[in-house]
N, C-alpha and C positions, 0 to 999 in steps of 0.2 A: 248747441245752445247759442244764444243770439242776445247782447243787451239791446232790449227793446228802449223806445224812444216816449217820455213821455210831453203829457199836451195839457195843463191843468192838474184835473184829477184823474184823467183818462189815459189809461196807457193800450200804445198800437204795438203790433208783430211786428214790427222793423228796427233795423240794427240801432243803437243811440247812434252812433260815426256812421256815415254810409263808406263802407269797405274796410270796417271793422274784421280783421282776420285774427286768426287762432293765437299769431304768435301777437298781437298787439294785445290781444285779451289779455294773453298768458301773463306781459308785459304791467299792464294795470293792475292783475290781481298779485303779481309778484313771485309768479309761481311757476315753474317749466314748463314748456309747450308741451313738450314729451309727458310726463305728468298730466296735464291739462287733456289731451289727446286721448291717453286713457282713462281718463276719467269722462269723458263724452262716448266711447268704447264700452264703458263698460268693466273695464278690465285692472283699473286700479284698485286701490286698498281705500274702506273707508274713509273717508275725507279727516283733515283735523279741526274744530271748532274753530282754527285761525285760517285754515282757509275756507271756511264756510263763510267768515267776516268777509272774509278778499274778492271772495266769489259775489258776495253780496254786493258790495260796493260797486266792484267792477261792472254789475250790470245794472247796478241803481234801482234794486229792487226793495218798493215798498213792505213795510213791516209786517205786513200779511202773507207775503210771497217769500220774503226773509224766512219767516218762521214754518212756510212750507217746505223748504231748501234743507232746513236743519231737518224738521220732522224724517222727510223722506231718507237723509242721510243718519238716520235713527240718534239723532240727537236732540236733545231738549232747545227749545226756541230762549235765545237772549233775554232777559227781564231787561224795559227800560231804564236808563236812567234815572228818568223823573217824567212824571206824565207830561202832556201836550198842555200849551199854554194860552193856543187858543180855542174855541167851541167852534164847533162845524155850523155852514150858514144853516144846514138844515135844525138844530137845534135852537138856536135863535131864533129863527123863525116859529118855533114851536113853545116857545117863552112869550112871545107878542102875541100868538094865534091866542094864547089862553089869557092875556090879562081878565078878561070880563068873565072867564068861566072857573080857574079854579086856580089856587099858589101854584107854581113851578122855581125850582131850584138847579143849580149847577156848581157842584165840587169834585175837586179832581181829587187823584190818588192820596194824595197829600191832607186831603180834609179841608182843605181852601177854596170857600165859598169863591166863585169864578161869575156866577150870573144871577141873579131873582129878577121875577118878574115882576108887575105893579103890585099882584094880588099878594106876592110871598113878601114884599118890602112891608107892605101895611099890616103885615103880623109878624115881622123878624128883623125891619131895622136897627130896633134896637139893642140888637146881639153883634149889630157890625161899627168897628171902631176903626181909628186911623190907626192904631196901635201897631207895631209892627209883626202881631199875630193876629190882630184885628181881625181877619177877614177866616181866622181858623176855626172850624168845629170844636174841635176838642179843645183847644185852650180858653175858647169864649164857654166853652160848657163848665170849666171850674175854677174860672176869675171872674164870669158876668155878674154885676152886682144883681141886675133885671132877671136874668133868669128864669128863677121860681116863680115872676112875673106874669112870664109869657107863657110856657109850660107848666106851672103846679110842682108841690113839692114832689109828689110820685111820679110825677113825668120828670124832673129833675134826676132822680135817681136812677130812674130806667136809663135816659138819658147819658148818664154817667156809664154805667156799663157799655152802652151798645159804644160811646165813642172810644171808650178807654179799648174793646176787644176790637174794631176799627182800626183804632193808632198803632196796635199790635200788627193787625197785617201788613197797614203801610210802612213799619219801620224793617220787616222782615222783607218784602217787597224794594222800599229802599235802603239798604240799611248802611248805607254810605254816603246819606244826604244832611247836611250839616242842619240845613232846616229843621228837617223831624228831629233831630239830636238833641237842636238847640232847646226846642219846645220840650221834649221829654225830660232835659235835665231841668229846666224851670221849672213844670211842673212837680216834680220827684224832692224839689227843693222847698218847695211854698206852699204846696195843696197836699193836704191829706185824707183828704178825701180819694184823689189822684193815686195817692201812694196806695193807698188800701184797694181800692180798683183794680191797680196793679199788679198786685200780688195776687190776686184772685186767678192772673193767669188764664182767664176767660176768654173764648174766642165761640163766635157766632157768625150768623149770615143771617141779620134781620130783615131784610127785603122787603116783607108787607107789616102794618102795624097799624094799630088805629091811636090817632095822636089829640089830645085836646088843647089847643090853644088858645091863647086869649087876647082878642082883637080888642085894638085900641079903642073904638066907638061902639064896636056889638058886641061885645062880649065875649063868651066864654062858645067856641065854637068845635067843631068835631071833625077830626077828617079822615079815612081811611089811605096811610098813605103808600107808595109804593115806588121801591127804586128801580132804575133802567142802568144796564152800565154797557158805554161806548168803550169795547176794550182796547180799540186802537190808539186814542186817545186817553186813556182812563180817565173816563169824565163817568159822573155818577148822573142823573137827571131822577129828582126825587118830585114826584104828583100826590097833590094833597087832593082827593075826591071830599067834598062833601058831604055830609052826610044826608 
């Protein structure tokens, strides 16, 4: 085993150090060459999840390689800490490509609008505040005055479930992130609507939906929509097709 060197996004087959050896690896990842040795052998005892981390590190391997390292050592892959904070160019680019053709959206694990495109602000502006939740789904979904506005009162309600079993995953996903915490005791506190949502203990996976919204100058319009999810990132990119 070899830490590869990376270039970008691109990673090559050569050592990160050139004359990177056994015992300097051993060294970085904090663990005995003897050890180390058999374990490239073949000949060690399952690995421990703390040196799955060590191993990792030591050879600087991305979060996909990461999680094939554990896999293969028949252990479960790390949950991140908190999703990625920035969106891949290739997604952005895919935000600009659609302005003239249809909304595009971007929220990470967290439920935190992260990007819209021209077509998604001129029917969802007005869901996003400077607020210091501002920019969250689910807490704009049961403090938005607007609301019922943009969506209808039965899209409100649907609404309300799909973020409420949403927040669910994200706080079991993070559940050591002061943010989620912060938002779910606010909510638990103020909304009861929220609270009721809550209790229902509801979990789904709504992916496609057909959603009605309501444009500021045209009206009442239709769209079939449908989420993507970058799981390296945990970015969600949600497409509203036309009807």
């Amino acid at each position: 085993m070899e830490p590869p060197a990376r270039s970008g996004n691109e990673r090559a087959s050569v050592r990160r150090v050139p004359g990177l050896r056994r015992q300097e690896l051993s060294e970085i990842a904090g663990i005995s060459i003897e050890y180390y040795t058999r374990m490239e052998q073949g000949r060690a005892p399952r690995p421990s999840r703390e040196v799955l981390h060590a191993l990792s590190r030591a050879f600087d391997l991305l979060p996909a390689e990461r999680d094939h390292l554990f896999r293969l050592a028949g252990e479960l892959p790390p949950e991140p800490q908190a999703p990625s904070t920035s969106i891949r160019p290739g997604i952005q680019q895919l935000l600009r490509g659609l302005d003239n053709v249809m909304p595009v959206t971007v929220h990470d694990g967290r439920l935190d609008l992260l990007a819209a495109n021209v077509a998604a602000l001129e029917l969802l502006s007005a869901l996003i505040s400077d607020d210091p939740y501002g920019r969250n789904i689910v807490y704009q979904c049961f403090t938005s005055p607007v609301l019922e506005e943009i969506v209808g009162r039965d899209g409100a309600k649907q609404l309300a479930r799909v973020a409420t079993s949403e927040f669910r995953t994200a706080l079991s996903r993070y559940p050591k992130d002061d943010y989620l915490q912060s938002i779910f005791h606010e909510l638990s506190a103020t909304s009861v609507v929220f609270r009721g949502c809550w209790e229902n203990a509801e979990l789904g996976t709504w992916r496609s939906a057909m959603k009605s919204l309501h444009h500021p100058t045209r009206g009442w319009l239709s769209f079939d929509s449908e989420m993507l999810h970058d799981p390296e990132n945990d970015h969600w990119i949600m497409l509203y097709t036309p009807q």
